[in-house]
Every structure is written in C-alpha cells, then in structure tokens.
N, CA and C of each residue as an Amber inpcrd file, in Angstrom:
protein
   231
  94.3990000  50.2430000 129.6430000  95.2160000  49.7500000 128.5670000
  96.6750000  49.7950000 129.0180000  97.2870000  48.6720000 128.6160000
  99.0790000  48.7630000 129.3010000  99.3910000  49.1860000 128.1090000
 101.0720000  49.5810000 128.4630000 102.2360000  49.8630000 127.5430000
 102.0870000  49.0510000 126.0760000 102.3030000  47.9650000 126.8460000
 102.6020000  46.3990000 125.7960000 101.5000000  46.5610000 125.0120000
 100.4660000  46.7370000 125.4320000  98.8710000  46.1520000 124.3430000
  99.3880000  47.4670000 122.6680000  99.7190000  49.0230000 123.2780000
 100.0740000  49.9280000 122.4360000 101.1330000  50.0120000 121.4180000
 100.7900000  49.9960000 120.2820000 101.7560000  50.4110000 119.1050000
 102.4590000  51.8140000 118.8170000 103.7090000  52.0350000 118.3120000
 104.2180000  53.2790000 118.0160000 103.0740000  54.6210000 116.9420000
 102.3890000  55.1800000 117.2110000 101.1970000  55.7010000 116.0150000
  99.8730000  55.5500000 116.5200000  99.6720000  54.8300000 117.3120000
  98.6300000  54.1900000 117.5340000  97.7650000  55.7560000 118.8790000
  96.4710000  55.9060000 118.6970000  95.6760000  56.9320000 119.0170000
  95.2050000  56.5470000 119.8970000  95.5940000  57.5510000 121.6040000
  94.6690000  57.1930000 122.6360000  93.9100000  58.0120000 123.5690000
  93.3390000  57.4820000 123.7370000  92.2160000  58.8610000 125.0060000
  93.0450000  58.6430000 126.6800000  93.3950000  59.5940000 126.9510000
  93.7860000  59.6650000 128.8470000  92.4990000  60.5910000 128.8510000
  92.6680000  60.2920000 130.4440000  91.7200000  60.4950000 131.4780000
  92.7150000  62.0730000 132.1510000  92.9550000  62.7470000 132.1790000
  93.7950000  63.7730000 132.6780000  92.9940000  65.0310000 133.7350000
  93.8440000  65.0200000 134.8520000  93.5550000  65.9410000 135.6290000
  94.0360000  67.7040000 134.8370000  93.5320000  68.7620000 135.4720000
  94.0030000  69.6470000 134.9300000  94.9550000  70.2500000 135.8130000
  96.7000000  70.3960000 135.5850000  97.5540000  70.8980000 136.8050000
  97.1870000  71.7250000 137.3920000  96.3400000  73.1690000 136.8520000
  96.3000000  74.2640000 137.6210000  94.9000000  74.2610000 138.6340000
  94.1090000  72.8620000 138.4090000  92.7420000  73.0380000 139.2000000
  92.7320000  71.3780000 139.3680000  93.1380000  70.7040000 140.5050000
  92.5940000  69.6730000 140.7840000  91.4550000  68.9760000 140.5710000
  90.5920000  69.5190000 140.6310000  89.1600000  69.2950000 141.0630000
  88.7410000  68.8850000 139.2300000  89.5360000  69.1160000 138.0380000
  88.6520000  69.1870000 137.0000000  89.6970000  68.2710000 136.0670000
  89.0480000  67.3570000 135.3780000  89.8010000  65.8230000 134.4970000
  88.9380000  66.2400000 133.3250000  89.7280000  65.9350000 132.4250000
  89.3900000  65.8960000 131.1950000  89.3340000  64.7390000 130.5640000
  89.1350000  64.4940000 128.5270000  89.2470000  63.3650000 128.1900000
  90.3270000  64.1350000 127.2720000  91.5070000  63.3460000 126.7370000
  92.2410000  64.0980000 125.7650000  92.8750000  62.8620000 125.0890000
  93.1000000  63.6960000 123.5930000  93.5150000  62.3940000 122.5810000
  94.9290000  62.7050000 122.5540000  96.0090000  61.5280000 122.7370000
  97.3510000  61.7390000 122.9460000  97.5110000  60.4090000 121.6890000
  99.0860000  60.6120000 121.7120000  99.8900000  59.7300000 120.1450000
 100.8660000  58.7790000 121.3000000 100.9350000  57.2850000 120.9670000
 102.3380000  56.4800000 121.4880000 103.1390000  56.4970000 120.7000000
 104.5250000  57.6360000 120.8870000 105.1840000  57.6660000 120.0190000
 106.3490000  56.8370000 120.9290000 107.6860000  57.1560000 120.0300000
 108.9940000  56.7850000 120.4020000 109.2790000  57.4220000 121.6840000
 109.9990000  57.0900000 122.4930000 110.3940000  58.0860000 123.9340000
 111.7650000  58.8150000 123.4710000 112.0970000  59.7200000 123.1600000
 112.8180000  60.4450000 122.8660000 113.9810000  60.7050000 123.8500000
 113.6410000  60.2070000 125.2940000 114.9640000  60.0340000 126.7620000
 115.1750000  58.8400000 126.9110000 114.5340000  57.7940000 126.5240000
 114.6120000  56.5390000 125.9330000 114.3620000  55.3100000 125.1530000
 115.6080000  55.2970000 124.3390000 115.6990000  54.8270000 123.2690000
 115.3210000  53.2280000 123.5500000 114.1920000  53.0880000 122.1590000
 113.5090000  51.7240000 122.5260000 112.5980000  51.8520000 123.2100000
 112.1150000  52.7180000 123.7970000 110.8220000  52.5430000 124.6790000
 109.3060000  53.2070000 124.2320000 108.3580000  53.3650000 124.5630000
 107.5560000  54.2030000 124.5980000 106.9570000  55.6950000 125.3610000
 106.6260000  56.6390000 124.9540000 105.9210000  57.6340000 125.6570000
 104.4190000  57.8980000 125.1900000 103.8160000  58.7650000 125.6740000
 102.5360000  59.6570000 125.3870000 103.1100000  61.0170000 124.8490000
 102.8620000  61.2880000 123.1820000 102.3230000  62.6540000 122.9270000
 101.6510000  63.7650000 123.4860000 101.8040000  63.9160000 124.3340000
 100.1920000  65.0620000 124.4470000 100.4560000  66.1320000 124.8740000
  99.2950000  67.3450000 124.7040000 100.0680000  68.5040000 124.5980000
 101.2590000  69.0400000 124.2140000 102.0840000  68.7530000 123.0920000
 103.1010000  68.9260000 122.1160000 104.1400000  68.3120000 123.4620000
 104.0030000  67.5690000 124.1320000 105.3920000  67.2580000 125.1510000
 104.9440000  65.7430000 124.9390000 106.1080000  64.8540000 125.3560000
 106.1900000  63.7420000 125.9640000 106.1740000  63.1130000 127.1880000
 105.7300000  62.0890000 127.7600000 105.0700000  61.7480000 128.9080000
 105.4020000  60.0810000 128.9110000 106.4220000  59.8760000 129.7200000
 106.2490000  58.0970000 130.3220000 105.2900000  57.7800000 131.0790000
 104.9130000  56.7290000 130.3410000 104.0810000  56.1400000 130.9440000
 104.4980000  55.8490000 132.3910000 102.9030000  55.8210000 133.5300000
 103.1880000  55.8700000 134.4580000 101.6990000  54.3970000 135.3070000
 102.1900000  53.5700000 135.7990000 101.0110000  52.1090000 136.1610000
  99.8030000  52.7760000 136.5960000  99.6070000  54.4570000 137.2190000
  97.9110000  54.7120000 137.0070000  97.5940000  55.7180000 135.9090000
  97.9850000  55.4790000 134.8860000  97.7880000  56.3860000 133.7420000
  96.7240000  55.7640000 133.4900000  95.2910000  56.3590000 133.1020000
  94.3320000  55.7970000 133.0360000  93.7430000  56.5040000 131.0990000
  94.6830000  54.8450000 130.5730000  94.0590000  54.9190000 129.1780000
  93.6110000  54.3190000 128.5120000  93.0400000  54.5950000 127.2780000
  91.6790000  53.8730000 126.6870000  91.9380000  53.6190000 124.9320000
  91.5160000  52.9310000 124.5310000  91.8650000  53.1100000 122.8860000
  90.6680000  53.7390000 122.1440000  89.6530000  54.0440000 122.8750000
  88.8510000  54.8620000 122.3960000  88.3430000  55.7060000 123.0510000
  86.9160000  56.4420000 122.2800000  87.2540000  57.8110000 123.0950000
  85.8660000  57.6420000 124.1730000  85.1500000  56.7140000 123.3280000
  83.7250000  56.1220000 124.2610000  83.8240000  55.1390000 125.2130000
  84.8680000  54.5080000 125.5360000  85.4060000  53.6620000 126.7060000
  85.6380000  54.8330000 127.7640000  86.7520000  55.5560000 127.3070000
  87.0170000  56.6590000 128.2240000  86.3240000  57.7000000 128.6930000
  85.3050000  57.7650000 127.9340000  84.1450000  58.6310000 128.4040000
  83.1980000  57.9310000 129.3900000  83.0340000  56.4630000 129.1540000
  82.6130000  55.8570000 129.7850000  82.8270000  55.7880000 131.5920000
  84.2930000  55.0590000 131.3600000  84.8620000  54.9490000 132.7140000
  84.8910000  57.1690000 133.3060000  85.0740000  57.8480000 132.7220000
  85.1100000  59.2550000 133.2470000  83.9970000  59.2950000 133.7720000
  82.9140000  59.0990000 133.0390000  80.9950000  58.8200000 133.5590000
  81.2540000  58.3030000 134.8980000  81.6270000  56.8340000 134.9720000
  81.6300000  55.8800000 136.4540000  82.5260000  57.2640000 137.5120000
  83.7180000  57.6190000 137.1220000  84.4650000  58.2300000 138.3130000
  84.0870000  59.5270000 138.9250000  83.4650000  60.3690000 137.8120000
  82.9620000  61.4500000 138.1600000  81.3590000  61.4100000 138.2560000
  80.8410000  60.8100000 138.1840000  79.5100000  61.0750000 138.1200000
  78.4420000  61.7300000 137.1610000  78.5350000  61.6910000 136.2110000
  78.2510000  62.8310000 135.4080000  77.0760000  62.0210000 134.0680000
  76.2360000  62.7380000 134.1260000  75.3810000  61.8040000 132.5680000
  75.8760000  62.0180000 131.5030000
C-alpha cells in the first residue's frame, strides 16, 4: 500500500521486524496520522511514536492481506 492510496485515521497492518532480535517480524496495527516534523505530510502511529514512511515499509489495509503476504515471506501455516 503507498502513502497516497492512505487517509489521515485510516487503520493499518505493517509487517515489522523486532529491533532487539532480527530474526523475528511481527504483524502490528499502526494509525496514518499527521507527521508532526512535517507539516502537511503523513506518518505511521505505532508504538505511541511516529514513523515516516519509508518505499519498503511493507503495508496492508488489512490484517488478513498482511498475514497473508507474512505466510508467503516467512513460511509459516
């Protein structure tokens, strides 16, 4: 899902690595809010911080797409 397709409010699933253990991605529900370092733009909610978007942010508008594609990358039933 790009920037553009997302609304301000609007609810999304990332695909997220975990910082302290490489090896382990999660699915997590984040908010497109306002970017708060810049005005007019968008960020990601998640985990009470903000997050610019970044071209391999790998997100989904739901939570069964993203579970989906997590299935294909990791392998997992």
């Amino acid at each position: 899902m790009k920037k553009d397709e997302m609304h301000l409010g609007d609810h999304v699933y990332v695909i997220c690595r975990n910082p302290h253990t490489a090896s382990v991605a999660m699915i997590q529900e984040a908010e497109v809010a306002d970017n708060p370092n810049k005005a007019g733009d968008k960020a990601l909610f998640l985990y009470e911080l903000y997050y610019e978007f970044a071209d391999e942010d790998a997100i989904f508008p739901t939570f069964d797409e993203a579970q989906r594609i997590y299935r294909q990358i990791y392998d997992e039933d």
